[in-house]
N, C-alpha and C positions, 0 to 999 in steps of 0.2 A: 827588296831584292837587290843584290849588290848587281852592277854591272860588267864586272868582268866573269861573273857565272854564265850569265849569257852567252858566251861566246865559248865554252868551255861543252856545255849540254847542250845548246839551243835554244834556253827557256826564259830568251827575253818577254816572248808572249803565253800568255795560258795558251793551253789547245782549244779553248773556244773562241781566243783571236786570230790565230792561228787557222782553225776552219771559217771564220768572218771571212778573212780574207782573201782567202781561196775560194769560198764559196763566190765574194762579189769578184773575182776574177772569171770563173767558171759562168755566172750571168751575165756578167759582161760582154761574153765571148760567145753566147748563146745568139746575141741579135747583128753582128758581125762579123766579117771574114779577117777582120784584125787581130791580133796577138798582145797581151798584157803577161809583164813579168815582175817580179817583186824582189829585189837582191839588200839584202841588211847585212851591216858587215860594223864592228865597231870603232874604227877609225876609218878616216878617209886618207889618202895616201897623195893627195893635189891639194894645191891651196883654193881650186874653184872645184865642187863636189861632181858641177855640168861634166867637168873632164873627165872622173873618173866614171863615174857618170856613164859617159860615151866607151872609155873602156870597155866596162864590165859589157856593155850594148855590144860589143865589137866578136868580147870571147866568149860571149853564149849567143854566137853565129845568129842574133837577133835580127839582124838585114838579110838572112838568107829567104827571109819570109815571101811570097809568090808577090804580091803586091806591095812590098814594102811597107807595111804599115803597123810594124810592130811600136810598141811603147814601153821604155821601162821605168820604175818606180827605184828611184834608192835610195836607202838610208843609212847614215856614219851614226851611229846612236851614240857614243861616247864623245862624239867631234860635233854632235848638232848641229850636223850636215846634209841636206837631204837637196836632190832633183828628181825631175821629170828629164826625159832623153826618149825623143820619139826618129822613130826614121824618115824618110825623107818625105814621102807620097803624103803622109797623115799631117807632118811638121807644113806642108805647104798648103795643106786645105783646110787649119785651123788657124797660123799663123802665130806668131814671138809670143801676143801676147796672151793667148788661149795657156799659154803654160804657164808664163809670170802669171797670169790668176788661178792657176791650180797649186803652184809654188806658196804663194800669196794666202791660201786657206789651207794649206798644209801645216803652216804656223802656226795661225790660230789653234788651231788642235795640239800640236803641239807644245806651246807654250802653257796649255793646261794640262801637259802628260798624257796626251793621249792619242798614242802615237798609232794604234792600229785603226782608228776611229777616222784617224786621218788619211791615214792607207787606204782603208775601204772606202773614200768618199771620193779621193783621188781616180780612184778607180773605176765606181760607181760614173764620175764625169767622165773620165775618158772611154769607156764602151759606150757613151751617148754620142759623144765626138764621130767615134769610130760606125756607128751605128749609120748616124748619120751621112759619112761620108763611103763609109765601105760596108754596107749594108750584106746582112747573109743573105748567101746564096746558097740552098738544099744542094743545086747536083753538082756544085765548085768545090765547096768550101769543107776543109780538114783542120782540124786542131794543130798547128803546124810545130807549137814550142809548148814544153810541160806547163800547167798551171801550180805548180808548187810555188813555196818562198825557197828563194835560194837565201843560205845564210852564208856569209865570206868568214874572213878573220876577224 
């Protein structure tokens, strides 16, 4: 599949990776009051992907979150670019290198094409993170930010 279609329909991933990783979004989110987002976009637009990264955090009002502890996922598919970009509360209670080792096996997966495998795993660790540090609450806690993939340009 050529990669400029992807951005054109959507259909960088099947719809069964596509529900993979909503699905491990939506479980994620089940054992925590934290928020996961997924933004793919095919080039990246900074020469550090973190920066754009924090943009795209910034314009999908991802800090607007009650406890700060939103996390996003993103990936330049064309530019083989990809970060983790968490808010501040989450970024402080896992610390630099909890991410350089999610960054770190995001590759691996990637370097074998297999790039939604590494979404959902990415993911899969950061609602353990989030579990662990910002555990659900029944009579607090609301879905605060959609669980889609946002797809950019």
């Amino acid at each position: 599949m050529a990669l400029s279609s992807f951005f054109r329909r959507n259909d960088f991933f099947s719809e069964e990776e596509k529900q993979r990783i909503i699905d491990a979004i939506r479980t994620a989110e089940i054992r925590t009051s934290g928020e996961i987002r997924v933004y793919i976009e095919s080039r990246c637009r900074f020469v550090d992907p973190l920066d754009r990264a924090a943009e795209i955090f910034w314009s999908l009002k991802m800090d607007h979150t009650g406890d700060h502890n939103a996390v996003l996922v993103y990936v330049a598919v064309r530019d083989h670019q990809y970060a983790v970009f968490a808010d501040k509360a989450i970024h402080e209670k896992v610390g630099e290198k909890f991410w350089q080792e999610e960054v770190g096996a995001m590759y691996k997966h990637f370097k074998a094409n297999h790039i939604a495998d590494a979404i959902a795993q990415v993911i899969t660790d950061v609602g353990q993170a989030l579990h662990q540090h910002f555990p659900y609450t029944k009579a607090t806690d609301k879905n605060e930010l959609p669980d889609d993939i946002v797809f950019g340009k």
